[in-house]
C-alpha positions as CSV (number, residue, x, y, z in Angstrom):
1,X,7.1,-77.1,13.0
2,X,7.2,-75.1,9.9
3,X,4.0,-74.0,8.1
4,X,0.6,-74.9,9.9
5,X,-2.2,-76.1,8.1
6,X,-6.2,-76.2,8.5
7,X,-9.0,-76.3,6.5
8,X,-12.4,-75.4,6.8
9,X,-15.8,-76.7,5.0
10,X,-19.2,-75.2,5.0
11,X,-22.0,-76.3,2.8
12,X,-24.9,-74.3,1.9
13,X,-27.8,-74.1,0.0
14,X,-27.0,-71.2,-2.6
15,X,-25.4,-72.5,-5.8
16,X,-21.3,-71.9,-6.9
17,X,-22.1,-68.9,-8.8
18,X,-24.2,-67.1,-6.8
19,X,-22.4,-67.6,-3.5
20,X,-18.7,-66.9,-5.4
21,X,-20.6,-63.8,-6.5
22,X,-21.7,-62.9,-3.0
23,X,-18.8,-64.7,-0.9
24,X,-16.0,-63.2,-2.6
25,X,-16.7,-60.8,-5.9
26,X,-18.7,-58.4,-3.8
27,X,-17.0,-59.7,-0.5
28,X,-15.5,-56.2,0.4
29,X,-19.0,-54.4,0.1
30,X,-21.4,-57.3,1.5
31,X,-19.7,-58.2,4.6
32,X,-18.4,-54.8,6.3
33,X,-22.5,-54.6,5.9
34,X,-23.8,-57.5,7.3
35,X,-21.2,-58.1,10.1
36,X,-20.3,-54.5,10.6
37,X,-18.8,-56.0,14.1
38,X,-16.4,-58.3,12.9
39,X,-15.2,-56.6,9.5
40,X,-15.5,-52.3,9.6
41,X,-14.8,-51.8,6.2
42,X,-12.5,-53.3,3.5
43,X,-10.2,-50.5,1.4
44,X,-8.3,-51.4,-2.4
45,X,-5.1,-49.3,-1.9
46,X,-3.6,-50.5,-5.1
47,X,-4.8,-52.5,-8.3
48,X,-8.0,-53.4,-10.0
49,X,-9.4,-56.3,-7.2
50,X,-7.0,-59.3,-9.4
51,X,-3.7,-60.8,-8.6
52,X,-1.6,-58.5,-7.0
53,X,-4.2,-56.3,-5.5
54,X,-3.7,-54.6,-2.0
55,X,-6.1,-54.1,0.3
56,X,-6.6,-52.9,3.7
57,X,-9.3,-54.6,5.7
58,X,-10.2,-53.0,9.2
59,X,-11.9,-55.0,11.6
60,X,-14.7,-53.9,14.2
61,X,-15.3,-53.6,17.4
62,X,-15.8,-57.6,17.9
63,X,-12.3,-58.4,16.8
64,X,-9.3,-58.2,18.8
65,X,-7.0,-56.9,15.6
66,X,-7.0,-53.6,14.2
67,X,-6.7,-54.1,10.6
68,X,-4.3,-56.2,8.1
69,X,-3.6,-55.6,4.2
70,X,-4.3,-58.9,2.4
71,X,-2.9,-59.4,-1.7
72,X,-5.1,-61.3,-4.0
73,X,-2.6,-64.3,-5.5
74,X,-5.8,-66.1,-7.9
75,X,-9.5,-65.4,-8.9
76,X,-10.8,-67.8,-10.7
77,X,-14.5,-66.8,-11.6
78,X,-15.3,-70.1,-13.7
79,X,-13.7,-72.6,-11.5
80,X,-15.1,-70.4,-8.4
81,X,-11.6,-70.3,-6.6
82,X,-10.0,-67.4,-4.9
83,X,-6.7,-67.2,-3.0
84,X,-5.1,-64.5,-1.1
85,X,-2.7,-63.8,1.6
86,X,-2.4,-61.7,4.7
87,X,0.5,-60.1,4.1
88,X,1.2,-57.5,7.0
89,X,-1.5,-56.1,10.0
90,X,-1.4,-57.3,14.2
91,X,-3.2,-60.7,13.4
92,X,0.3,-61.6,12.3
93,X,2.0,-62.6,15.2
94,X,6.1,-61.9,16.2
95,X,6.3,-65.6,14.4
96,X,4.1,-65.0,11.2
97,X,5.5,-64.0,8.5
98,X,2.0,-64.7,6.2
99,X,-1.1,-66.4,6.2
100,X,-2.3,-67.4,2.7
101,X,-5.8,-68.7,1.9
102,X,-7.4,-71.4,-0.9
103,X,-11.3,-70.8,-1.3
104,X,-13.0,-73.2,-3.7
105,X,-16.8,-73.6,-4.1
106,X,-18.1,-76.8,-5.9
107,X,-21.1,-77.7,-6.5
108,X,-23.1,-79.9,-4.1
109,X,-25.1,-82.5,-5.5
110,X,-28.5,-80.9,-3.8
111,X,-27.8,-77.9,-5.8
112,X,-26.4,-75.9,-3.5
113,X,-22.7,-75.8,-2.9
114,X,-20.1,-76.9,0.0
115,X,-16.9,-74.0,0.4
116,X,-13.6,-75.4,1.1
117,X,-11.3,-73.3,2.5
118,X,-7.3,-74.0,2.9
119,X,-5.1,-71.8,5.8
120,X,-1.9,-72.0,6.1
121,X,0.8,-70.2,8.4
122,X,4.3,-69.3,7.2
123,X,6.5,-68.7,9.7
124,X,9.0,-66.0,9.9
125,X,12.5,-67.2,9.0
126,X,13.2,-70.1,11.0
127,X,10.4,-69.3,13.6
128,X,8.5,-71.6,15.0
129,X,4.9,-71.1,14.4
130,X,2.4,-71.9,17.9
131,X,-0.9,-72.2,17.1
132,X,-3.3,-73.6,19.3
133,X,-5.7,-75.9,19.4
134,X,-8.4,-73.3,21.0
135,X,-6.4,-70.6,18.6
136,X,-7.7,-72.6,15.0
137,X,-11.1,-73.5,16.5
138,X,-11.4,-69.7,17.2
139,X,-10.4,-68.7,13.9
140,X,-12.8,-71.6,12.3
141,X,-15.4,-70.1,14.1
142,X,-15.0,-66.5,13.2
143,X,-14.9,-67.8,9.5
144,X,-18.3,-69.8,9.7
145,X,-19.6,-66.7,11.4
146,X,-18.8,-64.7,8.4
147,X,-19.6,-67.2,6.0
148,X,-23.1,-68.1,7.7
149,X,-24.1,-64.3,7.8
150,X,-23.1,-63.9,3.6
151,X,-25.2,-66.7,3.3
152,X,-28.4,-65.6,5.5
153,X,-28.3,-61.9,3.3
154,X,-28.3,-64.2,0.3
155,X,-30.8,-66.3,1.1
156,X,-32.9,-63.2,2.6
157,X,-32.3,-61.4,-0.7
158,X,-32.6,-63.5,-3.8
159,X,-32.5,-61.2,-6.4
160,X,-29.4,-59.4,-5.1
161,X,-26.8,-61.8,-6.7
């Protein structure tokens, strides 16, 4: 089967800059506060938040997982893209060796913006990676949830990015 792919798309009303600001600059502050349930806080343990930069995400009481340590690969803060991996934590599976994300926000032609985001799942060795159907729409979900509460403190709070 080899790496598994899916990719996820919200739109919203707040414009690239603002949301990239939001979304993923102040990501590690701004969610652990707004979704306190899914996402309990979000540590750096080494680097200065660009490529190569470790941290330790724990998750809350909502979330089956404990915690996982992510890497930054790219930020891009004029193109508003952002990648990073999932590099070790029990939301990688026996059969997971990663998970790297691909977050790009363009512009949407209201003025607002539409978020594109790119998962894929790298297998350990020559490990078969089983994802399910009701597994990705789970994930999806949890992703919109987190995305859709960013942007109501935005929206709520228009001065604050």
């Amino acid at each position: 089967m080899g790496i598994v792919t899916y990719e996820t798309e919200n739109s919203s009303p707040i414009p690239p800059a603002k949301l990239f600001k939001a979304f993923v600059l102040d990501a590690d502050n701004l969610i652990p506060k707004v979704l306190p349930q899914a996402i309990k806080s979000v540590e750096v343990l080494e680097g200065n938040g660009g490529p190569g930069t470790i941290k330790l995400v724990t998750f809350g009481e909502a979330s089956s997982y404990k915690s996982v340590k992510h890497r930054v690969d790219t930020i891009d803060k004029e193109n508003f893209t952002y990648s990073y991996s999932i590099i070790e934590g029990d939301a990688l599976s026996g059969t997971i060796e990663s998970i790297s994300n691909e977050i790009k926000i363009i512009a949407a032609p209201d003025g607002g913006s539409i978020t594109k985001n790119i998962s894929h799942y790298h297998p350990k060795g020559k490990a078969q990676v089983h994802i399910t159907e009701e597994e990705i729409k789970g994930g999806k979900e949890k992703a919109s949830a987190i995305f859709k509460a960013v942007e109501a403190y935005v929206v709520a709070n228009p001065n604050a990015y």
